[in-house]
MMTF fields as JSON, N, C-alpha, C and O atoms, coordinates in Angstrom:
{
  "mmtfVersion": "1.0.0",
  "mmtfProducer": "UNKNOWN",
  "numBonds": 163,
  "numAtoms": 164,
  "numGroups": 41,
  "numChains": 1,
  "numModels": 1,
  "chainsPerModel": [1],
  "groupsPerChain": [41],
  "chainIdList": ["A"],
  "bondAtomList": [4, 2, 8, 6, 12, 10, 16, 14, 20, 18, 24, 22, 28, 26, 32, 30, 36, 34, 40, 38, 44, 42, 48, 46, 52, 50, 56, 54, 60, 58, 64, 62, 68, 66, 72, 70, 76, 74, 80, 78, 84, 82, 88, 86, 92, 90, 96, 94, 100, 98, 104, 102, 108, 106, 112, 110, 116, 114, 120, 118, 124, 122, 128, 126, 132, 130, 136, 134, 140, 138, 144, 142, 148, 146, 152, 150, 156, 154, 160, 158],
  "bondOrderList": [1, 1, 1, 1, 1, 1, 1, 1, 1, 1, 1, 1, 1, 1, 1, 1, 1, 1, 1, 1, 1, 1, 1, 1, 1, 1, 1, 1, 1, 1, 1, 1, 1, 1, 1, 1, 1, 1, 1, 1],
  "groupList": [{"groupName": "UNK", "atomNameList": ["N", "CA", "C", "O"], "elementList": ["N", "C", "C", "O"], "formalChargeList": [0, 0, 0, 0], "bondAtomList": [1, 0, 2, 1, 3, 2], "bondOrderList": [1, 1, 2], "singleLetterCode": "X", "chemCompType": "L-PEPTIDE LINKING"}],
  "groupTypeList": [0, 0, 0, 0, 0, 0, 0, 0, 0, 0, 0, 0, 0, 0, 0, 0, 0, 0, 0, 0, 0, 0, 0, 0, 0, 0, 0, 0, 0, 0, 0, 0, 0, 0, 0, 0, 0, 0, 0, 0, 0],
  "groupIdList": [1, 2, 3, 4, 5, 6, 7, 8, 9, 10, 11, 12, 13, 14, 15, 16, 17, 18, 19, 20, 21, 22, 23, 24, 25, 26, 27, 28, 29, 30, 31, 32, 33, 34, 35, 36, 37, 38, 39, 40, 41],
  "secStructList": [7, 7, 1, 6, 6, 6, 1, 7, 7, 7, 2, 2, 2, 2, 2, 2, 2, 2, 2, 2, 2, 2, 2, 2, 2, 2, 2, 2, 2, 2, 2, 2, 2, 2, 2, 2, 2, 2, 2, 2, 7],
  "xCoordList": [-36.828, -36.949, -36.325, -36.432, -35.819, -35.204, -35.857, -35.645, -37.02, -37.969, -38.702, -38.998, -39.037, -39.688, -39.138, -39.811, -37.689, -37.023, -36.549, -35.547, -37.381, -37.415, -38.141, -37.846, -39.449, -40.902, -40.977, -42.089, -40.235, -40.253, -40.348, -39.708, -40.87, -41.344, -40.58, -41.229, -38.929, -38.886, -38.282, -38.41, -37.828, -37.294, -36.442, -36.528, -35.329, -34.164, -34.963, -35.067, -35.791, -36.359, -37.108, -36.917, -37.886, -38.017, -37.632, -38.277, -36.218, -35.533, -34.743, -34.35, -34.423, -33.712, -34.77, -34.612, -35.438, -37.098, -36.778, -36.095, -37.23, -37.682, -36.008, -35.863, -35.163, -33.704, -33.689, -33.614, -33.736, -34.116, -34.98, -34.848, -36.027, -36.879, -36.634, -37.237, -35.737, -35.15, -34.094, -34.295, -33.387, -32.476, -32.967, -32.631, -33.793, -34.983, -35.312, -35.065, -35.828, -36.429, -35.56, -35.921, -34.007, -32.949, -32.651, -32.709, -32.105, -31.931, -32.281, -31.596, -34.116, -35.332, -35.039, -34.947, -34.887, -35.277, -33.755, -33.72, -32.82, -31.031, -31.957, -32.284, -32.112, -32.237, -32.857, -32.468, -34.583, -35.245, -34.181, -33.902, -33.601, -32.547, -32.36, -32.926, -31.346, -30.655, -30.965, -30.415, -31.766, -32.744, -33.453, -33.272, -34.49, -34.588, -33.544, -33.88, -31.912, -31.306, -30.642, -30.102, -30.676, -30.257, -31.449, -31.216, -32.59, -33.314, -33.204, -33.157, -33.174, -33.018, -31.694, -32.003, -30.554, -29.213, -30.054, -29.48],
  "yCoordList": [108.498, 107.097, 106.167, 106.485, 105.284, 104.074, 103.265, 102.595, 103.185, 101.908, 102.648, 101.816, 103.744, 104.278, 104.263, 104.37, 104.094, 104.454, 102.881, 102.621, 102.162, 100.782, 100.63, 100.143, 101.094, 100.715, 101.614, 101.467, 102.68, 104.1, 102.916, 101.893, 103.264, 102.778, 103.84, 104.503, 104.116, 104.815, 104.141, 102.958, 104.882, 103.777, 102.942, 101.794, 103.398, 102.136, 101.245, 100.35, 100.985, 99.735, 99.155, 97.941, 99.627, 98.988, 98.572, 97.722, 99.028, 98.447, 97.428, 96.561, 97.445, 96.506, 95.04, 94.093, 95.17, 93.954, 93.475, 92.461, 94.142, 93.746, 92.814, 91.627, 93.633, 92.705, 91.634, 90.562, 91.544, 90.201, 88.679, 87.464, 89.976, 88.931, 88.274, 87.291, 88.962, 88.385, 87.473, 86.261, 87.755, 86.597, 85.726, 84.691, 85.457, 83.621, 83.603, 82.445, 84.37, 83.38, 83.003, 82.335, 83.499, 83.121, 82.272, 81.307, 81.757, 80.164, 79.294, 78.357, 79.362, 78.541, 77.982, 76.834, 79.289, 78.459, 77.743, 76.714, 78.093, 77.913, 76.091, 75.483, 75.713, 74.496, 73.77, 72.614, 74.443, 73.534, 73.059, 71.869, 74.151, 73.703, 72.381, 71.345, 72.683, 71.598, 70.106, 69.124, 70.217, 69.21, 68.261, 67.053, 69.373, 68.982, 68.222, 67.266, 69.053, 68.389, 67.044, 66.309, 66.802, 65.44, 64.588, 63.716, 64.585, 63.55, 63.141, 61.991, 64.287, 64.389, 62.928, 61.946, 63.107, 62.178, 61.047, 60.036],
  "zCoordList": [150.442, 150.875, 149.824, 148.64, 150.095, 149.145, 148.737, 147.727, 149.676, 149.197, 148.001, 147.144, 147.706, 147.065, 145.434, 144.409, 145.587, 144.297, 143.69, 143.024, 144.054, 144.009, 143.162, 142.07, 143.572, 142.861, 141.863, 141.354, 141.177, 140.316, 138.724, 138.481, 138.331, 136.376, 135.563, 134.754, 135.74, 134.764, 133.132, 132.815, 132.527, 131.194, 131.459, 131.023, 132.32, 132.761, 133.21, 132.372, 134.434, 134.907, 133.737, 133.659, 132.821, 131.732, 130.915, 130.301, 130.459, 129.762, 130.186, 129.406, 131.539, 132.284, 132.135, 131.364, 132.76, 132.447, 131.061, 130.915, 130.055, 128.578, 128.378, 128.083, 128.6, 128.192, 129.056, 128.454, 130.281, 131.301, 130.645, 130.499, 130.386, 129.614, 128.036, 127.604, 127.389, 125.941, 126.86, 126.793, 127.405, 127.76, 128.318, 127.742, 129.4, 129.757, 128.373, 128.037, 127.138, 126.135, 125.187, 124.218, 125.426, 124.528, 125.098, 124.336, 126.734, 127.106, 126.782, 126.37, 126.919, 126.357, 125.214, 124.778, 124.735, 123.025, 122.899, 122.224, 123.346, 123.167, 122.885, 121.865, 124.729, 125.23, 124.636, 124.471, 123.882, 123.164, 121.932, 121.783, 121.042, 120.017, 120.28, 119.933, 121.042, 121.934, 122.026, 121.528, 122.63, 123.067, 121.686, 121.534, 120.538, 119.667, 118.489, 117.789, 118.462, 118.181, 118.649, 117.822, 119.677, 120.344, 120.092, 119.255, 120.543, 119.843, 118.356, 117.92, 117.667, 116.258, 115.854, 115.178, 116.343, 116.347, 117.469, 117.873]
}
């Protein structure tokens, strides 16, 4: 089944996640930079 190999937890899907998730908190923080620096000027 395909649907099945969707929902599978093996290391790739986890590693795929954990890197997903460093990159949203590398935007984040990119933007706060950002942001903090423009008020800053």
């Amino acid at each position: 089944m395909k649907d099945t190999s969707l929902f599978t937890w093996d290391n790739g899907t986890f590693i795929m996640i954990v890197v997903f998730g460093l990159v949203i908190v590398g935007l984040v923080a990119a933007v706060l930079i950002m942001m903090n620096s423009d008020k800053k000027k």
